[in-house]
C-alpha positions in Angstrom: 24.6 13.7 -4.6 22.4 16.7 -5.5 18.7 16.8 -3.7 17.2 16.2 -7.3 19.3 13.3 -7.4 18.4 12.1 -4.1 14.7 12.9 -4.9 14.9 11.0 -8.4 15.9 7.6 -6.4 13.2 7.6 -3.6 10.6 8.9 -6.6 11.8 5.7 -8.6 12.1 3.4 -5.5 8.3 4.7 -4.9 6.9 3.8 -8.5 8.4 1.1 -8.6 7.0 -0.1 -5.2 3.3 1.0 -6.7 4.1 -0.6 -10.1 4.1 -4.4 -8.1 0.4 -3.9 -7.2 -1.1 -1.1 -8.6 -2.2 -1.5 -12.5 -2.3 2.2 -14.2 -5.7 1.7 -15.3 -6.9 1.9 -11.6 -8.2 5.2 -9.2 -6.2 5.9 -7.2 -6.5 8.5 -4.2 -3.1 9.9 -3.4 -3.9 11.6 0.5 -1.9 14.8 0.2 -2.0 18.0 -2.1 -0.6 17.6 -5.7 3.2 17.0 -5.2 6.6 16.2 -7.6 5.9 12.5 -6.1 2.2 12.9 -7.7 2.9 14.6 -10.5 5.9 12.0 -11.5 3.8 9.1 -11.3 0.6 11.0 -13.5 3.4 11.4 -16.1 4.3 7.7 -15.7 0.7 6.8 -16.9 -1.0 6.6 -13.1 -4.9 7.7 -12.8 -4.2 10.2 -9.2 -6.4 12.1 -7.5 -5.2 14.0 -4.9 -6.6 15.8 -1.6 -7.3 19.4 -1.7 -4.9 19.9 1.8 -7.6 19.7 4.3 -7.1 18.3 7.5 -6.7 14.9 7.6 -6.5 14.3 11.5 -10.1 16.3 11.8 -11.4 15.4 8.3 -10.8 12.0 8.3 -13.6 10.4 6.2 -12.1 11.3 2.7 -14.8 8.9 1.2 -17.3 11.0 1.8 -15.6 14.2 -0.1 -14.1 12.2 -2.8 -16.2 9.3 -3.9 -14.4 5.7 -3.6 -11.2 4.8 -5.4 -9.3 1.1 -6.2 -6.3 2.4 -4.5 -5.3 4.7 -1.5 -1.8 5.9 -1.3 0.1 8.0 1.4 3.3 9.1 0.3 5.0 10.7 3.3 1.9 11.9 5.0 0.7 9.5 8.3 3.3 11.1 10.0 2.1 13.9 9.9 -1.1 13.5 11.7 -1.4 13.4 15.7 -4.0 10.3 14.8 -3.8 8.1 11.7 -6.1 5.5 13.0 -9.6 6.7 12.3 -8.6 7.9 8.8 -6.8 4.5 8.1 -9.9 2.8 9.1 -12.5 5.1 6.5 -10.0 5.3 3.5 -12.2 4.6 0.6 -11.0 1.6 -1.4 -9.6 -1.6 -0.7 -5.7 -1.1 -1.5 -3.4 0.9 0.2 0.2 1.6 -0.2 1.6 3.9 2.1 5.4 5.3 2.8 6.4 6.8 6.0 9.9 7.6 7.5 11.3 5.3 10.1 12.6 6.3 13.2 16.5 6.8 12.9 18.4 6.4 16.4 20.5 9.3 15.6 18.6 11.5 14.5 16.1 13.3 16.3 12.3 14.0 14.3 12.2 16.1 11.2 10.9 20.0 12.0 10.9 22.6 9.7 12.1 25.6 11.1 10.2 27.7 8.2 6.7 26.2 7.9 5.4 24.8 11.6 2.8 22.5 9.6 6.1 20.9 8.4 6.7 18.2 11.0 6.6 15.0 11.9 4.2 14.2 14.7 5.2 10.5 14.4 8.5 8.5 13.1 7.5 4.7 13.4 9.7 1.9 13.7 8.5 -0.6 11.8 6.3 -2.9 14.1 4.7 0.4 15.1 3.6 1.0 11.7 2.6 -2.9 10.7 0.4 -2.7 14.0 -0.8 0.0 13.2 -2.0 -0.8 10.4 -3.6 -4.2 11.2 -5.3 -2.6 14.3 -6.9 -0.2 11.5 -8.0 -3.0 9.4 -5.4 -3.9 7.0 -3.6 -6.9 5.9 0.1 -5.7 4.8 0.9 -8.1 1.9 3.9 -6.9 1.2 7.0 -4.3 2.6 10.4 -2.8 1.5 12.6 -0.2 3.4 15.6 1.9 1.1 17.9 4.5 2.9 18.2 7.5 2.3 21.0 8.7 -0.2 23.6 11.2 1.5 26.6 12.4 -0.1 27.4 14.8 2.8 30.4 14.0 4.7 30.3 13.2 8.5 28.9 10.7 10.8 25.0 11.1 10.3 25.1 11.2 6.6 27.4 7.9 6.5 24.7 6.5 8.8 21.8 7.6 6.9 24.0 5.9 3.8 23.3 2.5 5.5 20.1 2.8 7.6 17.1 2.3 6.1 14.9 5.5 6.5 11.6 5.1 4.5 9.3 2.4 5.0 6.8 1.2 1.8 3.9 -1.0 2.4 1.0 -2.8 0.5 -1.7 -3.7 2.4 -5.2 -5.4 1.5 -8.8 -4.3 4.0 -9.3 -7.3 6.2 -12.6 -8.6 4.9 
């Protein structure tokens, strides 16, 4: 399987994950510079508006910047901050849906070698994430996990074949 391929099947697993609770007539605030993943769902009729790449760990109030939205979502980005929390707790509407990678036992965290902002500060297992969340405020409503497609030979790719690696949730503010 080709990386488009691969790429194709989380962006579909993704929209359709947003499609459950998300209707295309609402804002939505996608935390992360414009992206494939952003710009596939714009062309599948989604209202996104997307951060402008600032610091999320030391700009964490994107409310203020931005205006409020009907929808927050983070596609691949909470683990990439030292500190999710305080931004979790000031996103600016009250829907999120957020995908992260989970923790794989066999792997160690993802690090570019190229780009040193490319990194993952954090890999959650799931009851990381989910508490997370909740200590932030948030009410998950739903989940789904989906591996990641490999069609490399050898041990870790066969493993990443059947474990799940990314992590969806919907969650609703606590009131």
């Amino acid at each position: 399987m080709n990386t488009n391929n691969a790429l194709e099947i989380r962006f579909n697993h993704t929209s359709r994950f947003l499609s459950s609770f998300v209707n295309r007539s609402e804002r939505i605030l996608d935390l992360g510079i414009e992206n494939d993943l952003s710009k596939y769902l714009v062309a599948d009729g989604y209202n996104i508006t997307n951060t402008r790449g600032e610091d999320l760990d030391l700009e964490n109030r994107p409310g203020e910047k931005y205006g409020s939205f009907d929808v927050v979502t983070a596609f691949e980005i909470l683990e990439h901050l030292v500190s999710p929390f305080e931004l979790l707790r000031k996103l600016p509407a009250d829907k999120l849906i957020v995908t992260v990678p989970l923790r794989l036992w066999f792997a160690p965290a993802y690090r570019s070698k190229r780009d040193p902002r490319d990194q993952h500060f954090h890999e959650f297992e799931e009851w990381q994430f989910d508490w997370l969340l909740n200590k932030a405020g948030w009410e998950i409503r739903a989940r789904e996990k989906w591996v990641s497609p490999s069609r490399k030979p050898g041990i870790r790719p066969m493993l990443r074949r059947i474990t799940p690696r990314y992590y969806a949730v919907y969650a609703e503010r606590n009131s």
